[in-house]
KOLGU-4560 file (N, C-alpha, C; in nm, 3 decimals, padded with zeros to 5 digits):
<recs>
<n_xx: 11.001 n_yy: 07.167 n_zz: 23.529 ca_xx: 10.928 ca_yy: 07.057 ca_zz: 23.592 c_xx: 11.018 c_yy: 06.935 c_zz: 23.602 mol: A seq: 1 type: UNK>
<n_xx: 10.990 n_yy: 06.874 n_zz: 23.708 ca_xx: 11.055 ca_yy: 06.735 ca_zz: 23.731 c_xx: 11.024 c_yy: 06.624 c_zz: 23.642 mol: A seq: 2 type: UNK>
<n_xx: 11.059 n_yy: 06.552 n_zz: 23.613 ca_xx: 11.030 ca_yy: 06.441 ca_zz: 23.552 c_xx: 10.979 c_yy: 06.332 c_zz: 23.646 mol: A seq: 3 type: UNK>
<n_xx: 10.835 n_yy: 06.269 n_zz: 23.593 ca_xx: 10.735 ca_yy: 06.178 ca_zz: 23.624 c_xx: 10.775 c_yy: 06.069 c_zz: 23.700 mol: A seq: 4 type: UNK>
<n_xx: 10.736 n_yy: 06.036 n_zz: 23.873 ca_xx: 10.854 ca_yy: 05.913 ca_zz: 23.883 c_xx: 10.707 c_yy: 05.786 c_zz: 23.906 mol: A seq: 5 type: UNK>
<n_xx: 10.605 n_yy: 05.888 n_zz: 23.882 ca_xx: 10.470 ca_yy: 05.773 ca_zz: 23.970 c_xx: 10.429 c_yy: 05.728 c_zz: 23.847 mol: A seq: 6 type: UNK>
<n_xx: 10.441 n_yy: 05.756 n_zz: 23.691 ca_xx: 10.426 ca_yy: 05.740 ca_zz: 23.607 c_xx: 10.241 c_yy: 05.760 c_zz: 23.528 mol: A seq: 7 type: UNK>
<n_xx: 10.234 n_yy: 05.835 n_zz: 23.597 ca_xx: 10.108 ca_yy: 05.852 ca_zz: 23.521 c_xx: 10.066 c_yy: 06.006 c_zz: 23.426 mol: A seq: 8 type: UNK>
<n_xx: 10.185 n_yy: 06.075 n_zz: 23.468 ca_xx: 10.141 ca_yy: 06.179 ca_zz: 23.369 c_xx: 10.181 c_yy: 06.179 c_zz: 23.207 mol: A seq: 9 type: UNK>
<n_xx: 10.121 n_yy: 06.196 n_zz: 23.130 ca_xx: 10.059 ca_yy: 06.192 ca_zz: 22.999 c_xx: 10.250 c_yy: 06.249 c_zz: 22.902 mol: A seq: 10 type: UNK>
<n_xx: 10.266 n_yy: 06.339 n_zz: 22.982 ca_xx: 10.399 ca_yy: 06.369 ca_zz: 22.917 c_xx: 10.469 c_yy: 06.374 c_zz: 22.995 mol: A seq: 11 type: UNK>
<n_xx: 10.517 n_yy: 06.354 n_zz: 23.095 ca_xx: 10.661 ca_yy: 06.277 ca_zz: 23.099 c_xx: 10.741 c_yy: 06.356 c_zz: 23.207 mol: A seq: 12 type: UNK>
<n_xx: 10.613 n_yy: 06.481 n_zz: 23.244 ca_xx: 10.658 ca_yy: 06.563 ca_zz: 23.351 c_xx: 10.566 c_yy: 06.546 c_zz: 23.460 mol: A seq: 13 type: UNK>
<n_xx: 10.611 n_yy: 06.575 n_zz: 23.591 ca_xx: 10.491 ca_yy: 06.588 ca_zz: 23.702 c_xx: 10.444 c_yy: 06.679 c_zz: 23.643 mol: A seq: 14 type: UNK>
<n_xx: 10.351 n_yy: 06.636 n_zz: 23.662 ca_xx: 10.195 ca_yy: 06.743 ca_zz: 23.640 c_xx: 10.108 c_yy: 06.728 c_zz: 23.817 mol: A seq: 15 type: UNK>
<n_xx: 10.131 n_yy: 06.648 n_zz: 23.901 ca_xx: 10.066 ca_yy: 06.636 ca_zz: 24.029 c_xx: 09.985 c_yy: 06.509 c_zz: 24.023 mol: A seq: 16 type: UNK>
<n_xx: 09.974 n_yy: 06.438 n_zz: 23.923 ca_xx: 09.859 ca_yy: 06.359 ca_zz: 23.907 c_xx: 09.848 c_yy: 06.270 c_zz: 24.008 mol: A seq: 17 type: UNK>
<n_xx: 09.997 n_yy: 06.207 n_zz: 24.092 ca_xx: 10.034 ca_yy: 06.116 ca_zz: 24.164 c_xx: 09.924 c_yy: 06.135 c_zz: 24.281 mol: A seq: 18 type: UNK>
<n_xx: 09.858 n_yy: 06.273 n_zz: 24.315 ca_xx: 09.774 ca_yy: 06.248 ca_zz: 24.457 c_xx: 09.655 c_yy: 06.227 c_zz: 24.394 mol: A seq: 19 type: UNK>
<n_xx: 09.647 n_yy: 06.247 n_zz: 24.268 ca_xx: 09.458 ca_yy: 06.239 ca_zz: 24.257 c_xx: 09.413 c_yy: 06.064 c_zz: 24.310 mol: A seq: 20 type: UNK>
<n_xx: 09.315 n_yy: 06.011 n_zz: 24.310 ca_xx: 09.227 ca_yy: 05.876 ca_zz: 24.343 c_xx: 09.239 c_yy: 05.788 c_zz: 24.191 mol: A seq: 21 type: UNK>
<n_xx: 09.192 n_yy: 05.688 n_zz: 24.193 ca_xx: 09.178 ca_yy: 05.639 ca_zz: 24.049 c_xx: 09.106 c_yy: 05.695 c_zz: 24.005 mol: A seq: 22 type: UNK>
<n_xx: 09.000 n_yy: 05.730 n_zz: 24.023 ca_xx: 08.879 ca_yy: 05.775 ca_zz: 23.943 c_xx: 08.941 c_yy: 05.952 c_zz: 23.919 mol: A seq: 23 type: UNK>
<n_xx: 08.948 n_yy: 06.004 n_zz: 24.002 ca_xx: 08.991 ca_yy: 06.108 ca_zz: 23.917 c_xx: 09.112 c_yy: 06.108 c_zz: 23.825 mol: A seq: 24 type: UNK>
<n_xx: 09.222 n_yy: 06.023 n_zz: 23.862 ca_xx: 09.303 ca_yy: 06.011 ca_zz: 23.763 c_xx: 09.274 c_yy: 05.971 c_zz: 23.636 mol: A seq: 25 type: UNK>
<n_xx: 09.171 n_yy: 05.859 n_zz: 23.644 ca_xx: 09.110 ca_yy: 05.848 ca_zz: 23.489 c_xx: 09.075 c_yy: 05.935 c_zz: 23.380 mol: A seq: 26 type: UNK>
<n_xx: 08.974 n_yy: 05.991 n_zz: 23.523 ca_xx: 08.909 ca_yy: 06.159 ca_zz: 23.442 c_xx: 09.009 c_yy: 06.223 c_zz: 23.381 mol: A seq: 27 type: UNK>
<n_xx: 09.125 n_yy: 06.236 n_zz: 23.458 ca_xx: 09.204 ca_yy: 06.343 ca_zz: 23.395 c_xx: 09.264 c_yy: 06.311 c_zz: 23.296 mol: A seq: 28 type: UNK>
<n_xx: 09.273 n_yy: 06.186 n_zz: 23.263 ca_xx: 09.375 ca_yy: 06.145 ca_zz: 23.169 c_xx: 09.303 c_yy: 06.132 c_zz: 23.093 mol: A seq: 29 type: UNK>
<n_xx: 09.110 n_yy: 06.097 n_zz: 23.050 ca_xx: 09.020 ca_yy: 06.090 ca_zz: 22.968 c_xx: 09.002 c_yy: 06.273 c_zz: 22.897 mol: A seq: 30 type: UNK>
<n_xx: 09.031 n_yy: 06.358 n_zz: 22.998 ca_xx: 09.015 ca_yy: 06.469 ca_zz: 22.966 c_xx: 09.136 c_yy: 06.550 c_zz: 22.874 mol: A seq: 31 type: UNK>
<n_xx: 09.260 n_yy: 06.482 n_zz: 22.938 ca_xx: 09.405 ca_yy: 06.518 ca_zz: 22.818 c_xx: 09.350 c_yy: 06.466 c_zz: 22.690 mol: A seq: 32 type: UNK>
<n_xx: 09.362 n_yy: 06.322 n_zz: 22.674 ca_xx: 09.290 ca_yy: 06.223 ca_zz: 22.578 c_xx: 09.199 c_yy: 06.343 c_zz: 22.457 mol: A seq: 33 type: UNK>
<n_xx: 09.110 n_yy: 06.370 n_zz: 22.515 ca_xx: 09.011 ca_yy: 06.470 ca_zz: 22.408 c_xx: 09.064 c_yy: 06.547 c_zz: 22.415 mol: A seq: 34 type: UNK>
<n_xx: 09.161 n_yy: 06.669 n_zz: 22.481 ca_xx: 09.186 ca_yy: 06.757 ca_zz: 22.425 c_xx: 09.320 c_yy: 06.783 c_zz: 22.354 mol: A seq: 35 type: UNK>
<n_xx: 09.369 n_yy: 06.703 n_zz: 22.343 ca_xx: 09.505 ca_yy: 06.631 ca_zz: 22.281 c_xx: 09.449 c_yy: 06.623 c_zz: 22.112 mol: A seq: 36 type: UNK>
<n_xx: 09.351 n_yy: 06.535 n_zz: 22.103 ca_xx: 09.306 ca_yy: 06.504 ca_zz: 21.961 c_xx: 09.180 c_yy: 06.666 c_zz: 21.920 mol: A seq: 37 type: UNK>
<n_xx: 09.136 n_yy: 06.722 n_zz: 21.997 ca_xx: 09.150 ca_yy: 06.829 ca_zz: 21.980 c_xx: 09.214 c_yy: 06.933 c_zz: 21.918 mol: A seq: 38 type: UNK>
<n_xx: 09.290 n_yy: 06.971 n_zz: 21.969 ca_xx: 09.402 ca_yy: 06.990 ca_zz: 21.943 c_xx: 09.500 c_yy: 06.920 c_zz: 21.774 mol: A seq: 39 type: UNK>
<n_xx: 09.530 n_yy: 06.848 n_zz: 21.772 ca_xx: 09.522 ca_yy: 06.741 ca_zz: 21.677 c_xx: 09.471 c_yy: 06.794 c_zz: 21.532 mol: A seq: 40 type: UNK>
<n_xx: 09.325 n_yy: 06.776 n_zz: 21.586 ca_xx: 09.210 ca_yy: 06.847 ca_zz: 21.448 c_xx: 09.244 c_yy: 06.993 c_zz: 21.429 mol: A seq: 41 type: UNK>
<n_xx: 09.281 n_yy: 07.030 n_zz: 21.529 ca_xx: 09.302 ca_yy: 07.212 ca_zz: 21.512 c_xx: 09.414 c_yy: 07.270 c_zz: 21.378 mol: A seq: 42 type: UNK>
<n_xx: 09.489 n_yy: 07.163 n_zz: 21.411 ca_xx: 09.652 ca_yy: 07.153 ca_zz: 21.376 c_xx: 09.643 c_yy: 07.151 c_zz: 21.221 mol: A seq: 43 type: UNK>
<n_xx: 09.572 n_yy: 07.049 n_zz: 21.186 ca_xx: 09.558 ca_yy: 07.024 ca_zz: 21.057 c_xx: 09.481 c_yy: 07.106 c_zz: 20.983 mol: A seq: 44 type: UNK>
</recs>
């Protein structure tokens, strides 16, 4: 993967996020967000 130049993906790679709208970009980044700390709790 390329590295992020629109700056909104979460780690640091395109992930595509650059075409979503604001509102879905939120979503998506609200949706990494929980499953990140998810994840997180799993770990431990």
């Amino acid at each position: 993967m390329a590295d992020c130049g629109c700056g909104r993906s979460p780690t640091g790679q395109c992930i595509g996020w650059h075409a979503l709208s604001e509102e879905e970009y939120h979503q998506k980044l609200k949706e990494h967000q929980e499953k990140t700390e998810q994840d997180d709790a799993a770990d431990e």
